[in-house]
C-alpha positions as CSV (number, residue, x, y, z in Angstrom):
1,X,-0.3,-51.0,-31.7
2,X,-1.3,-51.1,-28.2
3,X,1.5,-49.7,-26.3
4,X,4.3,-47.2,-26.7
5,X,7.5,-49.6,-26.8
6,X,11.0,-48.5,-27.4
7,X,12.2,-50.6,-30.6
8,X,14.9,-52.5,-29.5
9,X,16.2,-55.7,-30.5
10,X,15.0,-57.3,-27.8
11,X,11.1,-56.3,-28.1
12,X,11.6,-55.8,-32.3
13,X,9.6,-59.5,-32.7
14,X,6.7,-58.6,-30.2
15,X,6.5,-54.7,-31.7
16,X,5.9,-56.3,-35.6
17,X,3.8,-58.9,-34.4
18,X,1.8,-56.5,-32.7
19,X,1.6,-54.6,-35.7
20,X,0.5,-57.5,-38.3
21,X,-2.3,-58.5,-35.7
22,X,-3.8,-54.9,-35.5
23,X,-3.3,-54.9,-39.5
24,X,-5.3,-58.5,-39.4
25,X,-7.8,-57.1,-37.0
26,X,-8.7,-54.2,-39.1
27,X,-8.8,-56.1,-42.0
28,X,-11.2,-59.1,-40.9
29,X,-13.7,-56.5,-39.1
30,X,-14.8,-55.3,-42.1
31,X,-15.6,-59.0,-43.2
32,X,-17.0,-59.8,-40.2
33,X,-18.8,-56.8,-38.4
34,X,-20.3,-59.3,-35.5
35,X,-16.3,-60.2,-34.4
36,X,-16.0,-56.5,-33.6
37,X,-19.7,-56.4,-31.8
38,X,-18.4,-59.0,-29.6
39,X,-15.2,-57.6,-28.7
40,X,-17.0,-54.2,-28.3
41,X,-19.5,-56.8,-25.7
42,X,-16.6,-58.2,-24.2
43,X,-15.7,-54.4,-22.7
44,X,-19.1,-54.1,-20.4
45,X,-18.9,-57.0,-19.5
46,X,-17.9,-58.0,-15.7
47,X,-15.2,-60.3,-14.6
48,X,-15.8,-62.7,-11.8
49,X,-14.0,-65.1,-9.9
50,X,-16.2,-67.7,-7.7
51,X,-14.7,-69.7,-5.2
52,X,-16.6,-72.7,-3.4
53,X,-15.3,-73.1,0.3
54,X,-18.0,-76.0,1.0
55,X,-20.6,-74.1,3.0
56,X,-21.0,-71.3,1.1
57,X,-19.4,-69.3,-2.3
58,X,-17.1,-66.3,-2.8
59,X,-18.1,-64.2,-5.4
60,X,-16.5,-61.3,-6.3
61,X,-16.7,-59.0,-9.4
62,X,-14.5,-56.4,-10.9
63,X,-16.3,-52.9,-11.6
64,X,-13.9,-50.2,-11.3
65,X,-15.3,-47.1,-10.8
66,X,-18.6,-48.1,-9.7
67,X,-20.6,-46.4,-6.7
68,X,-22.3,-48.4,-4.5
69,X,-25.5,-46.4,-5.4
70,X,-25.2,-47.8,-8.9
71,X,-25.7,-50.7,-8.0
72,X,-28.8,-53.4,-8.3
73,X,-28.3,-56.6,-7.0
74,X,-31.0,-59.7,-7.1
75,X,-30.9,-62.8,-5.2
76,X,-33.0,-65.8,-6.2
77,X,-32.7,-69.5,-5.1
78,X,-29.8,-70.2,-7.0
79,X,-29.2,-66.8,-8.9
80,X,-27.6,-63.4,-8.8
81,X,-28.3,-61.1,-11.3
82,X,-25.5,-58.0,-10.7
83,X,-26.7,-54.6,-12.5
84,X,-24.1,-51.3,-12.6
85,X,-24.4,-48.3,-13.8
86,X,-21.3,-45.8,-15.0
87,X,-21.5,-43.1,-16.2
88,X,-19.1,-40.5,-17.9
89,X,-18.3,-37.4,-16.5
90,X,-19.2,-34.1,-18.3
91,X,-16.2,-32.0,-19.3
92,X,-16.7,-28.4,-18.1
93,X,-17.2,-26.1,-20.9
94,X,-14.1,-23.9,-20.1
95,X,-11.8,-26.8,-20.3
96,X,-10.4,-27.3,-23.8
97,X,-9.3,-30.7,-23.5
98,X,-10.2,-33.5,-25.5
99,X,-9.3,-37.2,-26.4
100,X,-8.8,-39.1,-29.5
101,X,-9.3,-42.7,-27.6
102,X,-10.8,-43.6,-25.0
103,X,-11.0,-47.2,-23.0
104,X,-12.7,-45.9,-20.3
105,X,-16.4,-48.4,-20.1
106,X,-19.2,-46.4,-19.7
107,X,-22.8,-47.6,-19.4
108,X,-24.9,-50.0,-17.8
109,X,-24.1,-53.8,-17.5
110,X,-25.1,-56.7,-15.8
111,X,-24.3,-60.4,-15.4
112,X,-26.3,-62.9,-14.6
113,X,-24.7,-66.0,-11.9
114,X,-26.2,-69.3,-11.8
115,X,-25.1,-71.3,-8.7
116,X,-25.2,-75.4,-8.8
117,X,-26.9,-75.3,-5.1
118,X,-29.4,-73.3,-3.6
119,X,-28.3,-70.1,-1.5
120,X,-29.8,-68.7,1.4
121,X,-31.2,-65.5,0.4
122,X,-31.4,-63.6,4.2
123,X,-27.7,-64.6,4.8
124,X,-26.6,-63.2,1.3
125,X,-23.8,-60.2,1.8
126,X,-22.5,-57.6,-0.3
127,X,-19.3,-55.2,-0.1
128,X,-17.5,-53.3,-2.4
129,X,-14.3,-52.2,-1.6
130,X,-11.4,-50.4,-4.1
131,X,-13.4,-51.3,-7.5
132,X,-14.3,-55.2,-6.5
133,X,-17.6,-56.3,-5.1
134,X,-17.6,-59.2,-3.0
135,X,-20.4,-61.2,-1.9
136,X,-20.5,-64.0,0.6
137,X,-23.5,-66.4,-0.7
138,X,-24.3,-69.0,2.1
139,X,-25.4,-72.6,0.6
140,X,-28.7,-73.3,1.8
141,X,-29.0,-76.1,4.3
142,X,-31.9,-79.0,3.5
143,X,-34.6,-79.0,5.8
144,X,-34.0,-82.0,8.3
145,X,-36.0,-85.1,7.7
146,X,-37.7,-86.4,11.2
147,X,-38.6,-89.7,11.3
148,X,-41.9,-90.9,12.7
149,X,-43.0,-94.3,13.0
150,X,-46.5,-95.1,12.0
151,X,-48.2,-98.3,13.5
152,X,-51.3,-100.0,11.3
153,X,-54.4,-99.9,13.0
């Protein structure tokens, strides 16, 4: 069960359905170890939202609890490869407390972001603000053509 619900007639469907698909779960995991590897993935893993506004993309990526210096971020010509870093806090050994579960992600991730166009690398910025990093990736304009005119000699 993944939250504490009152039982009432009202929720009484959800709360047993909830039920027989943790029963399920448990059940098919041990059949099928590489379902639970993949779930266990899917918790490092980074959600982003892109956003095309015709001259350049919106990016942003959720990584609560991220510092900025735990961060590594690559540009290439039509790539950004995003690399964070958490890591979990040490209890201090006077404090007695201790957990049965935990949901809190810790380790290192990364997600790799390939872009139809080419970006413009120099013009590329970054921010993180309240868990979410945003970065402004400027398409890359063509080179303009010029036109000559070439007379046979």
């Amino acid at each position: 069960m993944r939250f504490l619900i009152k039982k009432t007639p009202d929720n009484f469907i959800r709360t047993v359905n909830d039920e027989i698909s943790s029963l399920l779960n448990r059940h098919f995991d041990s059949y099928f170890p590489e379902a639970a590897y993949w779930e266990e993935m899917e918790k490092f893993s980074m959600p982003v939202e892109i956003v095309d506004k015709g001259k350049e993309f919106v990016l942003k990526a959720e990584i609560p609890g991220v510092k900025k210096e735990d961060l590594d971020i690559d540009i290439d010509k039509n790539c950004i490869c995003i690399n964070a870093k958490k890591e979990e806090k040490k209890q201090e050994e006077n404090e007695k407390s201790s957990y049965k579960k935990t949901e809190f992600r810790y380790g290192e991730f990364s997600r790799r972001i390939y872009f139809p166009d080419e970006i413009d690398i120099e013009k590329t910025e970054a921010k993180l603000e309240h868990g979410i990093l945003e970065i402004i990736v400027p398409k890359h304009e063509p080179e303009k053509e010029t036109k000559k005119k070439l007379t046979v000699n």
